[in-house]
C-alpha positions, -999 to 999 in steps of 0.1 A, spaced: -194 460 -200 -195 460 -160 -199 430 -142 -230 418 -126 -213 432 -89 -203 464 -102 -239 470 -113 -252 461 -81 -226 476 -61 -235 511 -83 -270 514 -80 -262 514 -44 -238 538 -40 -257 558 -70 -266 594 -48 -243 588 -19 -207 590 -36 -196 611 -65 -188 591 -92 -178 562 -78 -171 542 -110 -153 565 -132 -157 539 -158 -194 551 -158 -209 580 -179 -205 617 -168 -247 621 -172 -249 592 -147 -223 605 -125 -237 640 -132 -275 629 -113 -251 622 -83 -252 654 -75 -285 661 -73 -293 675 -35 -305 651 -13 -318 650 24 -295 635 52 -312 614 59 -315 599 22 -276 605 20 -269 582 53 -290 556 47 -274 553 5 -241 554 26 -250 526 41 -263 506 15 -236 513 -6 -212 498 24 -226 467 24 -221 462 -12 -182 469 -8 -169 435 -7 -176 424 -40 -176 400 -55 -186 377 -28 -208 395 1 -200 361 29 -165 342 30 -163 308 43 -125 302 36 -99 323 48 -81 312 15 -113 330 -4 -105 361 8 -93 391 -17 -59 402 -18 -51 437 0 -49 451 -34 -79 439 -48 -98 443 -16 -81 486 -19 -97 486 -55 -136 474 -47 -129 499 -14 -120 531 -31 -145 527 -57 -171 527 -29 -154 552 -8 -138 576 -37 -134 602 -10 -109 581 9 -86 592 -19 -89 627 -12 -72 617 22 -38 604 12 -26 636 29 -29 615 60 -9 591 44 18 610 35 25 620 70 21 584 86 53 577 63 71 601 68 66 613 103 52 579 117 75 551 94 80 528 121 46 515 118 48 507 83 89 490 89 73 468 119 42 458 102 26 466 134 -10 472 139 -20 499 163 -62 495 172 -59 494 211 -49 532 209 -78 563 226 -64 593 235 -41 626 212 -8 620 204 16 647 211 47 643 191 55 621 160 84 595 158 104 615 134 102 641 163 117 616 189 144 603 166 153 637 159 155 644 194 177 613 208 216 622 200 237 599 169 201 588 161 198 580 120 173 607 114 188 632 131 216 633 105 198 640 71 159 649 67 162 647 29 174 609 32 147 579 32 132 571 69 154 543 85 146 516 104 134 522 138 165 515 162 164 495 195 148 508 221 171 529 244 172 543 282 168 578 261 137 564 238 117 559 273 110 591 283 114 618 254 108 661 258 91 655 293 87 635 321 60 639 352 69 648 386 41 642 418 29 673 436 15 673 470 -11 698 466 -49 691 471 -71 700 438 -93 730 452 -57 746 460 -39 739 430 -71 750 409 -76 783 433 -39 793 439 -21 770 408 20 775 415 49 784 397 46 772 362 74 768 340 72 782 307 79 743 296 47 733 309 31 764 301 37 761 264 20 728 262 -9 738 283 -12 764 256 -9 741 232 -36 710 242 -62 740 253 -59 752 215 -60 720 202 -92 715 222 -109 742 213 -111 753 251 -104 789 262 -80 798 287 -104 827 301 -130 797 308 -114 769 324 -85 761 347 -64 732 334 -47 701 363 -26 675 345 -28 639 366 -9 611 361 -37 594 342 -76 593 338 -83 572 371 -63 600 393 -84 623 380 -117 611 384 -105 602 418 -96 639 426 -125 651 415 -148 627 432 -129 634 469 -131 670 458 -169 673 449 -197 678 471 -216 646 475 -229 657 509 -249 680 491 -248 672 456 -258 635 461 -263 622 430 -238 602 407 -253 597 375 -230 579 345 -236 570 309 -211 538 303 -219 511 282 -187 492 292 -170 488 325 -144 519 333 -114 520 351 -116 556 359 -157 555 364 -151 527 387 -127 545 411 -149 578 409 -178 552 421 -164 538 447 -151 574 459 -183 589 458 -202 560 474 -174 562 506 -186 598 505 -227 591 505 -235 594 465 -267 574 450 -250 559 421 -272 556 395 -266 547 357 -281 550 319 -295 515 308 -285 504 268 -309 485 251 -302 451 237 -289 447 208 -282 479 195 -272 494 228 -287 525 223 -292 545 255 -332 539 270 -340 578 268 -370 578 290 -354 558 313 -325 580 314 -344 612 309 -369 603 341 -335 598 364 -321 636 351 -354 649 363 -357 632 393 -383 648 412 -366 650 441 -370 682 470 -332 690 462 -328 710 435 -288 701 436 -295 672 417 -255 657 418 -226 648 392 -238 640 355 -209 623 340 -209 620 303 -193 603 273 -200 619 238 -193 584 224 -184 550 235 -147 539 237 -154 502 229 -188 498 205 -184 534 191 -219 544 198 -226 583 199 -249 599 218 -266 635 216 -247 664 232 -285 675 244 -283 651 272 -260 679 286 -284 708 285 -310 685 299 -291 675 330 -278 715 329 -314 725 330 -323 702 361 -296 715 385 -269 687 375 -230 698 376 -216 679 339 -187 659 334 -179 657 300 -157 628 294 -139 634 261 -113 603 263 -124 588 234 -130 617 213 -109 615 176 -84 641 167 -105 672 158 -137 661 174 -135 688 198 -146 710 175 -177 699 166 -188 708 201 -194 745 208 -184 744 242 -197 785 245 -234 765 238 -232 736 266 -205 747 286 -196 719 312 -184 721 341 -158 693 339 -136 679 308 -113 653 308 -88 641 283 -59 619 280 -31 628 261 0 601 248 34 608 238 40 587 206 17 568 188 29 527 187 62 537 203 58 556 234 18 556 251 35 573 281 16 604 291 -8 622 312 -43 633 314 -62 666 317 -89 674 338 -104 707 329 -125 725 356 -148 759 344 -135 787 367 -172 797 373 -177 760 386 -146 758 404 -159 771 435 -181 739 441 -153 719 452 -139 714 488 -108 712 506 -98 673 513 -78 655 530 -76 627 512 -76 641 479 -41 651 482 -13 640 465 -28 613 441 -20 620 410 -14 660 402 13 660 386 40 684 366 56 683 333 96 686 337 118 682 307 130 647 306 162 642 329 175 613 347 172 625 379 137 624 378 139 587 368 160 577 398 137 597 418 106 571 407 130 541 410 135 553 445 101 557 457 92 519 442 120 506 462 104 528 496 72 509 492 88 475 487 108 476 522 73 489 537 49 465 525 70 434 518 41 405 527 11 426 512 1 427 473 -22 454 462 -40 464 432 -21 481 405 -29 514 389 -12 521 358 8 553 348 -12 563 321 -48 555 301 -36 568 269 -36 534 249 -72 523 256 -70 491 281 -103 482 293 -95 453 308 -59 451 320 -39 424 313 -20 406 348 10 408 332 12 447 323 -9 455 357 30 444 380 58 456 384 88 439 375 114 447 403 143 428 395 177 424 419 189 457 425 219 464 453 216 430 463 183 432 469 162 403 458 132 421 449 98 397 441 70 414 415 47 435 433 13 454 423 12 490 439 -17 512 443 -32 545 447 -25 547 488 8 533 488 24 559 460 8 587 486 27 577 510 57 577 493 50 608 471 45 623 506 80 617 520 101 620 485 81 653 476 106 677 491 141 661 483 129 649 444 114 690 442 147 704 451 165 688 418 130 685 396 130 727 403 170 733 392 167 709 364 138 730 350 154 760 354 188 750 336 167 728 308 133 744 294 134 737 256 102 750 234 79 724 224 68 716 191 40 693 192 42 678 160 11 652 162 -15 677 169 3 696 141 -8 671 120 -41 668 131 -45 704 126 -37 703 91 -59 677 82 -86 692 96 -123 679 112 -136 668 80 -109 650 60 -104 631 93 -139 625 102 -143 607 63 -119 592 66 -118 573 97 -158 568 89 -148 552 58 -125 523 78 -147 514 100 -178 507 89 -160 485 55 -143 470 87 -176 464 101 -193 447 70 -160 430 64 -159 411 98 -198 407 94 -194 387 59 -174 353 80 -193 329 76 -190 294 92 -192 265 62 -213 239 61 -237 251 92 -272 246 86 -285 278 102 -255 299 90 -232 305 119 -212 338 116 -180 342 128 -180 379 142 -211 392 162 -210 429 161 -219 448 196 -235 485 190 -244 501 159 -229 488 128 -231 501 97 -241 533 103 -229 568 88 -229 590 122 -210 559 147 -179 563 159 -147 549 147 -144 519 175 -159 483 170 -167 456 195 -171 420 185 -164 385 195 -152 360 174 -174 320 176 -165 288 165 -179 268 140 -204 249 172 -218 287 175 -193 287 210 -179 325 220 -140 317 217 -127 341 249 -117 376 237 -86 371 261 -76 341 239 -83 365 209 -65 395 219 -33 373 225 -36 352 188 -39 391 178 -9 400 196 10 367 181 1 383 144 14 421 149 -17 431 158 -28 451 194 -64 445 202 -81 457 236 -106 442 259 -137 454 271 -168 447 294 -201 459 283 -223 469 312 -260 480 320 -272 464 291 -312 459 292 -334 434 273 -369 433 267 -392 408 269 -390 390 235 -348 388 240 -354 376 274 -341 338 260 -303 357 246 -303 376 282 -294 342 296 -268 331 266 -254 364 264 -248 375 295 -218 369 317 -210 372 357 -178 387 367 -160 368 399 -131 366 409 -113 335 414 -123 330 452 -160 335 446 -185 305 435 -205 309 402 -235 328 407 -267 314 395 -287 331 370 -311 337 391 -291 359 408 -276 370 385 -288 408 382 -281 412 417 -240 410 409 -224 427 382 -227 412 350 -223 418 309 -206 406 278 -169 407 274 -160 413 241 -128 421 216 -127 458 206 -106 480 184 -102 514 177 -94 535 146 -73 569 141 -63 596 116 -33 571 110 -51 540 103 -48 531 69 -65 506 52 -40 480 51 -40 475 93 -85 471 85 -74 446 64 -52 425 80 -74 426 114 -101 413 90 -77 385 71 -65 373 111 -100 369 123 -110 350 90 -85 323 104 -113 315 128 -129 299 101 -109 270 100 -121 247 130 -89 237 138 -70 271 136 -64 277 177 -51 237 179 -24 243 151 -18 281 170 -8 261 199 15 235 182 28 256 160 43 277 195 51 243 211 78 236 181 92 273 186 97 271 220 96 237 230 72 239 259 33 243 258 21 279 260 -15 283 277 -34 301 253 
């Protein structure tokens, strides 16, 4: 006899799962199969995920919780396909064991990883798995000078983008194997479009934004729902250069894009048929939302060039896009090395070679950030070291913003701490931490091009190995649909998981985890934003969060959520929700003022790939429950007091 749950619990997955209770009869199992609408499908998927945390559906004691293994049970009898998906299993331990030996969750991670960690330790000489594949994985070893940089690093070119796109250069047949190899995996043909690798996502929507013509072309149209690194550079680019920025509105609170709004500024009546730059996201990086790849051939259809930004696309995604139907004229992607070990990498901007001739020569859009793939070598290293120590003895008194070397794992909002650079004494040098930025490594790369070339050039002629990308391997043999369940699977049980905290003994029912974007829903993507409250109903900062994460094995990211609009009847949350970014110098703006400056929600997000299993769901789930207890953060900070006898600010 089933328990009253697993009743409930069936009924509701009765039509969207096969069989979901084997303990069930076959004739019952049988109607299951019966064809059913999409629609009718999606919406029983649904309801059948908020029925998967039986038996309780709200927990107001972290202590109540399930067990992992019970929690597995109640999930794979809601999601039975998730068991036809331990392929992906498989291959996280054998290829990618030093997640499971560090107990170290990886959710801060957007981007394609190109090797695996078996690959690396196979690679590094006297390494343990280099000796014998048949022998169980061992444990991960401490991080070496060889671990840093493995099969490749980058080198800097001086070369502006409309040249290297028209006349390219000498490419090794290093690099040209894994140009080969990301195009393939992208589903992007080699006839159509012209590949540039920069040193990360931010270069490259800065070359194409000094490259494109905004003098005719004036329009700069974006669809972000959260603040971007890279979008923000392109913006203040193309506004230096005379663009009318404009932007999609989201409406509050499912931050779904306002389509007529958005649909009125792709027509935009205007006597220039050149309508500008239509920059587009098939889905968010931080609250998962997707969006309609028509957007495309509408801005197509009204004159608009289109960036497709395909950054936080899943393994495989690609290639539910027929590229041959919308055909953009920009694509960019960020590839990593290894997943939790290695996030060094580089990114790809992809330009069609029938749009190619749209961009300009510039100036100013040389030599910041196209960049080569060499085969890793220490030269190369020293070469970097070098040109950090050039702009030290140039700019000793001046601090400037940092840009990082890479937007592989996803960092929204950069923490202070991994935005420097820690020079320490070197040659007697006394060197204090410094923040570099875009102008200052052009300098440099500009005067350490030709001497670092000269030894970059003979060490790629002596050292030019074949590359086995083993990572996209993997994806490959998983395939689009296996991943695309699976993944869909995590996070929306994640979802309704976070969603059942409740705070106890509130009167109104205070929950613990407010969900940003779309949440349960069959067609999202596999990202979630959310902030955590206290048991007052008080937003505990997703800063404080992401650190307590951090503290507990767990990497989190931060992100700001932008452009959001509310109607009338939510006009009384526009005032609690929202949030004004200043920095430290400036005064609190007012609310009146409020929409004049830039403003939005800051929230906790995390991201979910073909290697997250449902043991890292769970224990992001059992850390945030802690916030249940109303003293949780004072004993956090205690607790860190007696283990390192001073006060951390948390």
């Amino acid at each position: 006899m089933h328990s009253p749950c697993l009743r409930e619990a069936s009924q509701a997955c009765y039509g969207c799962c096969l069989n979901p209770f084997p303990g069930l009869p076959e004739s019952r199992a049988a109607t299951s199969q019966i064809p059913r609408s999409a629609a009718a499908s999606r919406y029983e998927f649904e309801v059948c995920t908020a029925s998967s945390l039986c038996p309780n559906f709200q927990f107001t004691n972290h202590e109540s919780l399930p067990s992992s293994e019970e929690s597995f049970s109640y999930f794979i009898k809601v999601y039975p396909q998730y068991s036809q998906t331990d392929q992906a299993d498989k291959i996280r331990a054998q290829e990618y064991y030093h997640l499971s030996l560090s107990k170290h969750v990886c959710l801060d991670y957007i981007g394609h990883g190109l090797f695996s960690y078996s690959q690396l330790e196979s690679q590094c000489p006297g390494s343990p798995a280099a000796s014998s594949s048949s022998s169980p994985p061992p444990p991960p070893p401490v991080r070496s000078v060889t671990l840093e940089a493995p099969f490749f690093d980058i080198s800097y070119k001086s070369v502006n983008l409309n040249s290297q796109i028209l006349y390219g250069g000498e490419e090794s047949e290093f690099e040209s194997n894994i140009r080969k190899r990301i195009m393939a995996f992208m589903n992007i043909s080699e006839a159509d479009y012209t590949m540039v690798l920069s040193a990360n996502q931010s270069s490259a929507s800065k070359l194409l934004a000094e490259s494109y013509p905004f003098q005719s072309y004036q329009n700069l149209l974006t669809v972000y729902d959260y603040q971007s690194e890279a979008v923000e550079v392109m913006i203040e680019s193309s506004k230096k250069r005379g663009a009318n920025v404009m932007s999609a509105n989201f409406s509050w609170p499912n931050l779904s894009i306002q389509s007529e709004k958005l649909r009125k500024k792709i027509a935009n009546k205007s006597k220039h048929k050149k309508k500008g730059l239509f920059v587009f996201p098939l889905q968010s990086r931080v609250t998962g939302s997707r969006y309609s790849y028509l957007w495309m051939s509408l801005a197509q259809e009204n004159g608009w060039h289109v960036l497709l930004d395909a950054s936080a696309l899943g393994a495989k995604d690609m290639e539910t896009l027929g590229l041959s139907l919308f055909n953009p004229d920009f694509l960019i992607c960020s590839f990593f090395k290894v997943f939790g070990e290695n996030p060094s990498g580089f990114c790809c901007l992809f330009i069609r070679k029938s749009s190619a001739s749209v961009l300009k020569d510039s100036t100013t859009a040389t030599s910041i950030g196209i960049v080569n793939l060499v085969p890793a070598s220490e030269p190369t290293r020293i070469s970097e070291s070098s040109a950090i120590s050039s702009i030290e003895t140039r700019k000793k008194s001046k601090e400037f913003p940092a840009q990082g070397s890479f937007s592989g794992p996803i960092s929204i909002q950069q923490r202070r701490d991994e935005t420097t650079l820690d020079l320490h004494k070197t040659e007697g040098i006394n060197r204090k931490q410094k923040t570099v930025s875009f102008s200052e490594i052009e300098e440099v790369i500009e005067t350490s091009f030709e001497s670092a070339s000269s030894i970059i050039n003979n060490t790629s002629q002596s050292k030019n190995p074949k590359i086995e990308c083993r990572s996209l391997d993997h994806a490959d043999s998983l395939g689009l649909i296996l991943i695309s369940s699976r993944t869909r699977n995590l996070i929306n049980w994640l979802v309704n998981a976070l969603m059942s905290l409740q705070h106890p003994h509130s009167e109104n029912g205070i929950p613990a985890v407010k969900i940003y974007g779309p949440k349960i829903m069959f067609d999202r993507g596999p990202a979630v934003a959310f902030n955590v409250f206290d048991w007052k109903g008080e937003k505990i900062d997703p800063v404080l969060v992401q650190k307590l994460a951090d503290r507990n094995n767990i990497s989190l990211s931060i992100g700001f959520l932008q452009h959001i609009w509310f109607s009338d009847k939510h006009e009384e949350e526009k005032e609690k929700q929202l949030e004004t970014r200043t920095s430290e110098a400036e005064e609190p703006v007012s609310s009146k003022k409020r929409d004049k400056f830039h403003s939005g929600i800051s929230v906790v997000t995390a991201a979910l790939g073909f290697l997250t299993n449902f043991e890292d769901i769970y224990r992001l789930w059992a850390f945030v429950s802690r916030f249940l207890d109303a003293d949780f953060l004072e004993k956090e900070k205690w607790r860190y007091k007696a283990l390192n006898q001073k006060t951390i600010e948390i």
